[in-house]
N, C-alpha and C positions, 0 to 999 in steps of 0.2 A: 465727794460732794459735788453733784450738781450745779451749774452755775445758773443763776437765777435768770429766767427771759421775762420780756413784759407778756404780761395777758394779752392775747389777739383782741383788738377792736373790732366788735361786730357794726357793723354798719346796715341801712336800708332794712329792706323785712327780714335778716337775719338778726338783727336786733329786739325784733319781738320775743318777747316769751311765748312760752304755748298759751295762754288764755288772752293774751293780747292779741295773738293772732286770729286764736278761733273766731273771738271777737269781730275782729275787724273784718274779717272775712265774710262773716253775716252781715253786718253792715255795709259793705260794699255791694251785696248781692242786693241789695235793699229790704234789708229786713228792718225795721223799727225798736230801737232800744229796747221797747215792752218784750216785743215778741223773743227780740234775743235772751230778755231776761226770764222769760218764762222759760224758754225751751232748754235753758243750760240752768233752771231753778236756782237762779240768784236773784238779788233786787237791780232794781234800774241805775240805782246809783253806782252799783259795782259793775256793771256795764258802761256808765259814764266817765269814772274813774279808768279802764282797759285802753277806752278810746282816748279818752286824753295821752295817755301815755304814747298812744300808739301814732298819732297823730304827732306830738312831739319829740320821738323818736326818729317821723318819720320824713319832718321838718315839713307838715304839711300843716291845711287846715279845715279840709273839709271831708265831705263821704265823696266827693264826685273828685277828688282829686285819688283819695282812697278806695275807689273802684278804678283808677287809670292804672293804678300799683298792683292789686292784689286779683283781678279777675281777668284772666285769658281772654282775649280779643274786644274790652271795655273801649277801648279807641277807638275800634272800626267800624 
């Protein structure tokens, strides 16, 4: 028998799932909730719901701190 280890703690955007990411990734690019929700054919609120987690997750609070995170050269 194997001895038991703890589960690795994901932290920062490895902590996202895949739809939190997708998510968030649209959003940082500045896309609009709607449009997110359309283009990945869910509702707005299940787009509101990804981001919230994602944001809590990612101990942030905004899209402009979530475009510093998630989009290549958003700083500069």
């Amino acid at each position: 028998m194997r001895p038991q280890t703890k589960p690795r703690t994901r932290t920062g955007i490895e902590s996202l799932t895949p739809g939190e990411r997708r998510i968030a990734t649209m959003a940082a690019a500045g896309q609009s909730n709607r449009a997110i929700a359309q283009s990945l054919f869910v509702t707005v609120k299940a787009v509101e719901y990804h981001l919230a987690n994602a944001y809590r997750k990612l101990d942030i609070s905004g899209r402009g701190q979530l475009a510093a995170l998630l989009v290549p050269g958003a700083l500069n």
